[in-house]
C-alpha positions in Angstrom: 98.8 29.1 105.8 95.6 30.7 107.8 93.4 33.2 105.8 93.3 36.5 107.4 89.6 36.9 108.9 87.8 39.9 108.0 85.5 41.5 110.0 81.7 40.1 110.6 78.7 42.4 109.6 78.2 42.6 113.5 81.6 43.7 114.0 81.4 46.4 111.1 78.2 47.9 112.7 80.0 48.5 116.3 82.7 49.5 114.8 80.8 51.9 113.0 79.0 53.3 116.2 82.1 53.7 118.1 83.3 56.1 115.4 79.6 58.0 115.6 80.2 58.0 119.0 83.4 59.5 119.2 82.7 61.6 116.4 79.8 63.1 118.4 82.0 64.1 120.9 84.8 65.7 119.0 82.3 68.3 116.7 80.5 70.1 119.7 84.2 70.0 121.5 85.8 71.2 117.6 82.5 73.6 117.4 83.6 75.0 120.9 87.0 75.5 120.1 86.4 77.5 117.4 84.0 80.0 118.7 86.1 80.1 121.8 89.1 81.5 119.3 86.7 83.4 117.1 85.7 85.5 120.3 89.4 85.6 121.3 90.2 87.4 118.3 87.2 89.5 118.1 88.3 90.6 121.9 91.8 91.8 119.7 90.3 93.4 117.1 87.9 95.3 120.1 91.5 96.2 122.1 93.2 97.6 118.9 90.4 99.9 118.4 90.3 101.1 121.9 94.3 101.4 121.4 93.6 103.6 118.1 90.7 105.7 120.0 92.8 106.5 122.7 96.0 107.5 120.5 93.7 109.9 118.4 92.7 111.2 121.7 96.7 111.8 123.0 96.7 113.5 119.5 93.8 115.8 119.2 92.7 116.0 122.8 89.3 114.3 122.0 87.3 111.4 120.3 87.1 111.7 116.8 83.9 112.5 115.1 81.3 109.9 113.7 80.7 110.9 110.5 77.4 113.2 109.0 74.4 111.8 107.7 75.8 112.8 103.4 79.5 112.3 103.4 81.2 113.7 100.6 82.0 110.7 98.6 84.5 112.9 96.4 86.9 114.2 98.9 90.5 113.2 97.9 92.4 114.1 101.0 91.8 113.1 104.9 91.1 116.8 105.3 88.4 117.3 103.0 87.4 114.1 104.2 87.2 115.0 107.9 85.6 118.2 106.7 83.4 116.1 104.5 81.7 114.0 106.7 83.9 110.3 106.7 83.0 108.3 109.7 84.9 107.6 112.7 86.5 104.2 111.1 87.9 106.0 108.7 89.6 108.7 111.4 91.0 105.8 113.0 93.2 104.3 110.0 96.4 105.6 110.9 96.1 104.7 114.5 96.1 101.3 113.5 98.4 100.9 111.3 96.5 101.9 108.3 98.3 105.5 107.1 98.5 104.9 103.6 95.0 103.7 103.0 94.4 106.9 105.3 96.1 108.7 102.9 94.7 107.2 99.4 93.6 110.1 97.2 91.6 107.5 95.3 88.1 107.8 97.1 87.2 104.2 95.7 90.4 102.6 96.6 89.9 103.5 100.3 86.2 102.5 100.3 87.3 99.2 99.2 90.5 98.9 101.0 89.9 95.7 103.5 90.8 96.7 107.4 90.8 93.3 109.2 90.5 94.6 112.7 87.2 95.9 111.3 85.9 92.3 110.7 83.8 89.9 113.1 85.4 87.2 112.6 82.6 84.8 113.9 80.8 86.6 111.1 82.9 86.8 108.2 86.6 86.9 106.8 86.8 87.6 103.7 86.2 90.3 101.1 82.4 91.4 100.3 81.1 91.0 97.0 80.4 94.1 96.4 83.7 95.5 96.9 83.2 97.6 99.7 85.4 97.0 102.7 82.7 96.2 105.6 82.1 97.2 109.2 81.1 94.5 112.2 81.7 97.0 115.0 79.6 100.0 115.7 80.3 103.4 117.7 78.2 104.1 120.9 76.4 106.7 119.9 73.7 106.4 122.1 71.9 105.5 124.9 68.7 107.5 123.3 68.3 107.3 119.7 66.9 110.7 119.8 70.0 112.6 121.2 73.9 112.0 121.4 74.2 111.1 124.6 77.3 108.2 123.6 80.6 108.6 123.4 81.0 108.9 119.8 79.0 112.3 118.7 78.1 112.9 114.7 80.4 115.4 112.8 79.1 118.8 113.4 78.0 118.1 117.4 81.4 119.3 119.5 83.5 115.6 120.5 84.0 114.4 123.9 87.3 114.4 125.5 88.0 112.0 128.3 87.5 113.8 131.1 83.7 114.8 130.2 83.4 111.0 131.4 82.7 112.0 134.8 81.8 108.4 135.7 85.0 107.8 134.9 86.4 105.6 131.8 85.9 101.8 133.0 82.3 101.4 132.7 81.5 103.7 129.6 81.1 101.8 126.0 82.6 102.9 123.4 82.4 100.3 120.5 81.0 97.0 120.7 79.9 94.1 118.2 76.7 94.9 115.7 73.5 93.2 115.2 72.9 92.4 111.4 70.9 90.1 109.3 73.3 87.2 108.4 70.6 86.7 104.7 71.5 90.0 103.6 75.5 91.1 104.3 76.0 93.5 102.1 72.7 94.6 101.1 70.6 95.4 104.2 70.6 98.9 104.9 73.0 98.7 107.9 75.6 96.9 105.9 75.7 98.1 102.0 77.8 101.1 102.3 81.9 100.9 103.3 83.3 101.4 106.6 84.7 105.1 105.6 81.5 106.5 104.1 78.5 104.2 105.3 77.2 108.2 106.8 75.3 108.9 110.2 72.1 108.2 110.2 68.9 106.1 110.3 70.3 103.3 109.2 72.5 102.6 112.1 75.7 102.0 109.9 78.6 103.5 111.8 76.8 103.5 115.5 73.9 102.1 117.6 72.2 102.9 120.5 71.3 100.9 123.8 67.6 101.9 123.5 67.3 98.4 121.8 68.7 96.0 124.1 71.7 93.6 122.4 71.0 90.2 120.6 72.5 87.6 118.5 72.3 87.7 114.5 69.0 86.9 112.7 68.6 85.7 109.3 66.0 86.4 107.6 65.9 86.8 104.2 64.7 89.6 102.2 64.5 91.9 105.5 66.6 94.4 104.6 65.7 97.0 107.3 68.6 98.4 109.8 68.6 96.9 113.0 69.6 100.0 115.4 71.2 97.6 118.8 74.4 96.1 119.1 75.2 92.6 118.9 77.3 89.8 117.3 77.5 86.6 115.2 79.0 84.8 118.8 76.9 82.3 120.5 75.5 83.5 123.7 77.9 87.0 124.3 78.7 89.7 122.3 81.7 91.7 122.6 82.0 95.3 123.9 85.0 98.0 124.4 85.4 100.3 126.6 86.7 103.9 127.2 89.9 102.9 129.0 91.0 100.4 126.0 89.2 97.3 127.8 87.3 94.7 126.2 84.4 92.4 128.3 82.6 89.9 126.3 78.8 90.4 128.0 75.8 88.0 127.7 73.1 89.0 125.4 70.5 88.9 128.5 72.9 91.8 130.3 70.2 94.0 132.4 68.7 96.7 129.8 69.3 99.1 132.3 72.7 98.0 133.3 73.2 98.5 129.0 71.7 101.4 128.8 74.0 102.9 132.0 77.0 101.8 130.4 76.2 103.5 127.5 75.8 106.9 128.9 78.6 109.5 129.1 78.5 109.2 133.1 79.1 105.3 132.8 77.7 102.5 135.0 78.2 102.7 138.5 80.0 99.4 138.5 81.3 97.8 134.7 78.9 95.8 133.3 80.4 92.0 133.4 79.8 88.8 131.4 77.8 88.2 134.9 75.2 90.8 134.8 72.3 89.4 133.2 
């Protein structure tokens, strides 16, 4: 009876180097995949918000307010929290599907209560360790850093309603993707408070302006500084929403003034697209 041959030391190594081969072509296809489905459901995430934006509107007759610089960390019920200073991600809990988080009277039990569509998921999935549910999407607050000239106003400045967009709703941001230091989640100064009480102010928490022109992710660690532009964990766009609930994913070398234009109350003449760059 004939002994099975085994393979020679040549045949091993081509063996070998067809399977390097082949595995070099499946990771950048596997790699692709994934980021192709992590901005999928980041553009979801971006629609339910615009969904929840435009409900509250239908509701109240205007945007909701984006929170004051001190927020009263105490306040027990959504009206003293509204009066209090809670950010615009909090306002928006009911409106997607979040009412009895909404309606906690445990402060510390909403700051902590996890809200998915609030999560990049190119960036992270899971819980922080600190506790504190997180925010990867930031309100357009601005196209100046120095006034509200966004859609999204601070508590105590009156809201906009729809039709002060006299550009019209298509090419006006209203939310889009947040720059952040991917060395310090949780700890830099735009990411160390919760979604509900993170406060508007200097350090860019809640909104960001298009005075500083969008860009991927850094990480760098021990900067813990706010970065004040939008932005995203995505590879080569970031994600933005607009007035009238649509989403575009848009390159990160979009025209500053194109940006800037869409970030205005009066809109871009034309919506910026994943072309404009």
């Amino acid at each position: 009876m004939a002994r099975a041959r085994g393979f020679s030391f040549l045949e091993a190594v081509v063996a070998a180097a067809l399977v390097l081969v082949v595995l070099g072509l499946l990771i950048p296809a596997v790699t692709k995949v994934r980021a192709a489905a992590a901005r999928a459901r980041c553009v979801s995430h971006l629609k339910q918000l615009g969904t929840g934006l435009l409900a509250y509107h239908d509701t109240r007759g205007h945007f909701p307010a984006g929170g004051s610089a001190a927020p009263d960390l105490a306040a027990a019920t959504p009206t003293a929290r509204l009066a209090g200073g809670w950010s615009w991600a909090y306002v928006l809990l009911p409106h997607l599907g979040h009412d009895r988080l909404y309606r906690d009277a445990d402060p510390e039990a909403v700051r902590r209560g996890a809200v998915d569509v609030y999560l990049c998921p190119a960036r992270r999935t899971a819980a922080d360790p600190s506790g504190l549910a997180k925010l990867d999407y930031a309100a357009n607050g601005a196209a100046d850093p120095e006034r509200p000239t966004g859609v999204i106003a601070p508590t105590g400045v009156p809201p906009l309603r729809l039709s002060d967009l006299a550009g019209g709703t298509g090419g006006v941001v209203v939310f889009a993707g947040k720059r952040l230091n991917l060395a310090a989640l949780g700890t830099s100064r735009d990411d160390d408070d919760s979604f509900a009480t993170a406060g508007w102010g200097a350090d860019y928490e809640v909104y960001r302006t298009a005075a500083v022109p969008p860009a991927p992710d850094v990480t760098e660690p021990g900067n813990l500084e706010p970065r004040a532009g939008f932005g995203s964990s995505h590879p080569g766009v970031f994600c933005a929403g607009f007035a009238d609930g649509s989403v575009r994913p848009l390159r990160y070398t979009i025209d500053p003034d194109v940006w800037e234009r869409a970030c205005l109350r009066s809109g871009a003449p034309t919506p910026p697209s994943p072309n404009d760059n």
